[in-house]
MILO-721105 format. One record per residue (C-alpha): residue number from 1; residue in one letter; y, x, z. Coordinates in Angstrom, 1 decimal. Example, Ala and Ser with C-alpha at 12.3 -4.5 7.8 and 13.67 -1.06 7.14 Angstrom:
// residues 2
{resi 1 | resn a | Y -4.5 | X 12.3 | Z 7.8}
{resi 2 | resn s | Y -1.1 | X 13.7 | Z 7.1}
// end
This chain:
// residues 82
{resi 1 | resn x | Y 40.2 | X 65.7 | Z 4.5}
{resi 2 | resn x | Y 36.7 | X 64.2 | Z 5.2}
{resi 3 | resn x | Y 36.9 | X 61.2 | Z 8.1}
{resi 4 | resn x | Y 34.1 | X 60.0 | Z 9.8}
{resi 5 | resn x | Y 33.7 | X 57.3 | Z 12.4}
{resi 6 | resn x | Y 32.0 | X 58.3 | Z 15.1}
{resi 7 | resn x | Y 31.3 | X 57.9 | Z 18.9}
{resi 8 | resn x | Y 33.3 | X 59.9 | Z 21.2}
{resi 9 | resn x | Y 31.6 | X 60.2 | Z 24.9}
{resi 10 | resn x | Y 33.7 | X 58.5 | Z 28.0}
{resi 11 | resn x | Y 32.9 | X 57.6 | Z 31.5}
{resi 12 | resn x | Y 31.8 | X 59.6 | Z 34.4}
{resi 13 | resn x | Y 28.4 | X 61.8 | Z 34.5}
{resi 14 | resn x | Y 25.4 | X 59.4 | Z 33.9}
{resi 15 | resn x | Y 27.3 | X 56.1 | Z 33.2}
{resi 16 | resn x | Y 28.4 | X 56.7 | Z 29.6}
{resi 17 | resn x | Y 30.8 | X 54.9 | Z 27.9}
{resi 18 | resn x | Y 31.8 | X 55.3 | Z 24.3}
{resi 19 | resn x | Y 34.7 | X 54.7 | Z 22.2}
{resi 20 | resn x | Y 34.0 | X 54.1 | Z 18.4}
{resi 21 | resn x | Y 37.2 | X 56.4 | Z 16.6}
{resi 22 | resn x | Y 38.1 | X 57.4 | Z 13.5}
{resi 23 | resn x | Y 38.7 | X 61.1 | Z 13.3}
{resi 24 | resn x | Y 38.8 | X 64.0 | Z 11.0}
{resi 25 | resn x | Y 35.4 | X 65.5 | Z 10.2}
{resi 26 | resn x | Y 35.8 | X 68.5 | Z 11.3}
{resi 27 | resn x | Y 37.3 | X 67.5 | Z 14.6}
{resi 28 | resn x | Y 35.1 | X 68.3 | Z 17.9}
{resi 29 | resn x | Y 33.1 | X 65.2 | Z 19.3}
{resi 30 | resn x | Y 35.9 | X 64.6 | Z 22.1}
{resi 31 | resn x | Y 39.0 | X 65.8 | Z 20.1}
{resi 32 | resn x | Y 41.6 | X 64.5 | Z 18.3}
{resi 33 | resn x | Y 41.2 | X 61.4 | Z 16.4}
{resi 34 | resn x | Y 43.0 | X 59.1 | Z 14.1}
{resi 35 | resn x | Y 42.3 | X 55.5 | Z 15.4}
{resi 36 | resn x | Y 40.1 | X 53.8 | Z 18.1}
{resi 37 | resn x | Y 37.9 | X 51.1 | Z 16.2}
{resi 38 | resn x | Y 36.0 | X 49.7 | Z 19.0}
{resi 39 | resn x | Y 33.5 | X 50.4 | Z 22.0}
{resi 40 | resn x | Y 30.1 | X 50.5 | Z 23.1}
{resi 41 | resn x | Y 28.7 | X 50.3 | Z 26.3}
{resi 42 | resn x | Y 24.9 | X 51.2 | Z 26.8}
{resi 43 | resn x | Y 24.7 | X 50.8 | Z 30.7}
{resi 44 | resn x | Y 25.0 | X 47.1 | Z 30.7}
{resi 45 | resn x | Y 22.0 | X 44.6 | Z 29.3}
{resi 46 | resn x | Y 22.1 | X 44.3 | Z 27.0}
{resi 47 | resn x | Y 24.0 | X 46.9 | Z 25.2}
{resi 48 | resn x | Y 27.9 | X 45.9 | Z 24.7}
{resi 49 | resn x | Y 29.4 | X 46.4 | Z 21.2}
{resi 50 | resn x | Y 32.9 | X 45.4 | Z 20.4}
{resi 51 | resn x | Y 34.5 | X 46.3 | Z 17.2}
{resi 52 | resn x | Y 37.5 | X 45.4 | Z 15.5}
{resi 53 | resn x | Y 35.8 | X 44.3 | Z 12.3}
{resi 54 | resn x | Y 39.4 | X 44.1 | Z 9.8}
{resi 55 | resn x | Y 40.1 | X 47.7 | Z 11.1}
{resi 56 | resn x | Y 36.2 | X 49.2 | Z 10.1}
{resi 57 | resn x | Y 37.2 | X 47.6 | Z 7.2}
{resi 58 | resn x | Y 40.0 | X 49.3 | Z 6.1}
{resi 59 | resn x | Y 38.8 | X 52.5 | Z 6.9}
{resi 60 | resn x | Y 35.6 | X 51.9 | Z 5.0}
{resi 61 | resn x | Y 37.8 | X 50.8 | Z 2.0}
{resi 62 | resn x | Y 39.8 | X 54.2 | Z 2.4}
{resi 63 | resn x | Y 36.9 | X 56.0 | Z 1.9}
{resi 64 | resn x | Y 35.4 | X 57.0 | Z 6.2}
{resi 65 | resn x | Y 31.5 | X 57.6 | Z 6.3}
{resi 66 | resn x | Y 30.1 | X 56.4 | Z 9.2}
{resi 67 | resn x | Y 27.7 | X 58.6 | Z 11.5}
{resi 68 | resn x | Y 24.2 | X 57.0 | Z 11.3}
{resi 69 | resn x | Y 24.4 | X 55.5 | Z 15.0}
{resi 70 | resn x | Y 27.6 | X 53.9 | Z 14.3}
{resi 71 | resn x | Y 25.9 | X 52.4 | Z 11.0}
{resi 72 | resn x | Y 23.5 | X 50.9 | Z 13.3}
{resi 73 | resn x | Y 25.9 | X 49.5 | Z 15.7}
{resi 74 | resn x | Y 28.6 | X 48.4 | Z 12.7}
{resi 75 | resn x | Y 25.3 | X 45.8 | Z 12.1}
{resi 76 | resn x | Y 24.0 | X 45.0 | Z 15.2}
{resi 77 | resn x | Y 28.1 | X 43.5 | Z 15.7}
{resi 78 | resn x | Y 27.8 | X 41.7 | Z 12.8}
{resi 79 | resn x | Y 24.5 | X 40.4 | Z 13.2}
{resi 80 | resn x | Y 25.7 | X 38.6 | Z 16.9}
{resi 81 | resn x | Y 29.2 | X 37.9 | Z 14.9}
{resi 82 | resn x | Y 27.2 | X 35.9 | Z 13.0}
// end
């Protein structure tokens, strides 16, 4: 079984919200998933990410790809943890 973390679209019609979760590859975008990891928030300014850091961790460890936007916030969040 291949598991990605991904973004899975909340919120109402244009104001998005998105939950970062770990789910099964093959799983649609707003299906099932495994675990939820953390959240984004692109309406407010700037851009919200919040991620529970030990959790991406162990799911990294376990062997979860990340899609490439969730790459790009995983290191924005722990640029401003920083």
């Amino acid at each position: 079984m291949a598991v990605r973390i991904r973004l899975t679209r909340m919120g109402r019609k244009k104001k998005p919200f998105y939950r970062i979760v770990v789910a099964n590859a093959e799983a649609s975008r707003d299906g099932q998933f495994l675990e939820v990891v953390g959240t984004y928030d692109p309406c407010k300014q700037p851009a919200e990410v919040i991620v529970k850091q030990d959790r991406v961790k162990v799911w990294l460890d376990k062997g979860a790809l990340p899609s490439d936007t969730v790459k790009s916030l995983l290191a924005k969040a722990a640029k401003v943890a920083e």
